[in-house]
C-alpha positions in Angstrom: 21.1 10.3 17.7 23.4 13.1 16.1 23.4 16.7 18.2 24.7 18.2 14.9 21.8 16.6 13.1 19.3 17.8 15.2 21.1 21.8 15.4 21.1 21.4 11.8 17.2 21.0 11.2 16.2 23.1 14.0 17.9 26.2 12.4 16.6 25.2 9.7 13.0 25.1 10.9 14.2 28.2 13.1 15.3 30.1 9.6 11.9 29.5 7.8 
C-alpha cells in the first residue's frame, strides 16, 4: 500500500 498512490488518485478523483 503506497500513500503517494493513493494522494495521486484521490486528486485525481478530487480534480474531476
Amino acid at each position: 500500500f503506497e500513500n503517494g498512490a493513493v494522494v495521486l488518485r484521490f486528486r485525481f478523483w478530487n480534480n474531476k
